[in-house]
C-alpha positions in Angstrom: 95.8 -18.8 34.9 98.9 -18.4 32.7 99.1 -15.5 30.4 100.6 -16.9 27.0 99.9 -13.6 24.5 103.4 -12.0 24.3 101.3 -9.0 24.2 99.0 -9.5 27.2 102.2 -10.4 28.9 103.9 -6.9 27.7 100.9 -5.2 29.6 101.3 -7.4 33.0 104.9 -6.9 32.9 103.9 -2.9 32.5 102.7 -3.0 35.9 105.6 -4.8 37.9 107.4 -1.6 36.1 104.9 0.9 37.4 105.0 -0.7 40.7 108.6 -1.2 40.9 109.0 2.8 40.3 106.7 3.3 43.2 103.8 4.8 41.1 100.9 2.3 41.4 99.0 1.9 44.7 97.0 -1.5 44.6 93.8 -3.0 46.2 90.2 -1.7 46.8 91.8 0.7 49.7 95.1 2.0 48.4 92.8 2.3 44.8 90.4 4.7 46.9 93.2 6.1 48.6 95.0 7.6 45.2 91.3 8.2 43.6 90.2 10.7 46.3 93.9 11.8 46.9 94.1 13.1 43.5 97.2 10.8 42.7 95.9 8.7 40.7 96.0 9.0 37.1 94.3 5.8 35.8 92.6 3.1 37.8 92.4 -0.2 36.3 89.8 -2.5 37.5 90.0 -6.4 37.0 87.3 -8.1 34.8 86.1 -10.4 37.2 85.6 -7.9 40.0 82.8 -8.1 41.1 79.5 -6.2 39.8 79.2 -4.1 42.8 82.8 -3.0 43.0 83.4 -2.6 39.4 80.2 0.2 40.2 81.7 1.5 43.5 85.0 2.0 41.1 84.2 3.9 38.3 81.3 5.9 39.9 84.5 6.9 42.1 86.5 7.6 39.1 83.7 9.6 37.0 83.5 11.7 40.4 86.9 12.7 41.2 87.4 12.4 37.1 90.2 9.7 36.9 90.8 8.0 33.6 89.6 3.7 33.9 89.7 0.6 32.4 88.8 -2.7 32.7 91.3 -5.0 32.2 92.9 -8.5 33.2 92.0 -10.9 36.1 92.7 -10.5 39.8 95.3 -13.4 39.6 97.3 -12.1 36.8 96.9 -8.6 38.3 98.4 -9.5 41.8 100.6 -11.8 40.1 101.8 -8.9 38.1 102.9 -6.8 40.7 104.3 -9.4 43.1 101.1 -9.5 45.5 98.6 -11.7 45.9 95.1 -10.8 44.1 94.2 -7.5 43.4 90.7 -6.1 42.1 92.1 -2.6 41.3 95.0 -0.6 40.7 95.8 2.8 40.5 98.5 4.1 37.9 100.0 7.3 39.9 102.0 9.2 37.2 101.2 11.0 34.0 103.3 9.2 32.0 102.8 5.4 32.7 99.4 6.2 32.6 99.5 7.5 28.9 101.7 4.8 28.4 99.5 1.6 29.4 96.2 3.5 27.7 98.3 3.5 24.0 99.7 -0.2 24.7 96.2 -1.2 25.9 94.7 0.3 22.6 97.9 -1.5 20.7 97.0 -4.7 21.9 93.0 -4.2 21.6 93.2 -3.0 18.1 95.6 -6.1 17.3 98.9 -4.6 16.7 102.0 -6.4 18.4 102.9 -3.9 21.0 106.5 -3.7 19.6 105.2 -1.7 16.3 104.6 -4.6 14.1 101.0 -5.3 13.3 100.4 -9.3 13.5 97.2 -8.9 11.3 99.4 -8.2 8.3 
């Protein structure tokens, strides 16, 4: 699947940056790993993970009281940060965190995520 939203593609190209700075762990392990750690910050899981570990994931998270979201495909996710698939991710720092929630919401609520709105 190719992502063709400039937007969507903004977010993706989020996480290479996050993953080139060394702050995201990736895959069901390394996701469990930074949960139960206490490194993780935000945990995204893909959309078509499946039921049970979409479950397994944010039980996890409400636990140990990490921040999630659902978001993307495995494809694009992996594809994002130079891997192959990847179910979940786990955002390790405060501030790309923060950063990915507010251009998630951006791109949710509509806006272009480089402060122009594409609804007006």
């Amino acid at each position: 699947m190719k992502v063709n939203d400039k937007n969507l593609m903004s977010l993706y190209s989020f996480l290479g940056l996050c993953m080139k700075a060394g702050k995201l762990s990736s895959g069901e392990v390394g996701t469990q790993q930074s949960i139960t750690s206490g490194k993780a910050k935000l945990v995204i899981i893909s959309q078509d993970a499946s039921e049970n570990t979409t479950n397994d994931f944010k039980n996890k998270c409400d636990y140990y009281k990490v921040p999630y979201v659902v978001f993307g495909d495995k494809e694009n996710l992996g594809r994002a940060i130079g891997k192959s698939e990847r179910t979940s991710l786990a955002v390790c720092d405060n501030g790309f965190a923060k950063a990915f929630r507010e251009k998630l919401q951006k791109w949710q609520d509509g806006g272009d995520l480089n402060g122009e709105n594409k609804n007006i």
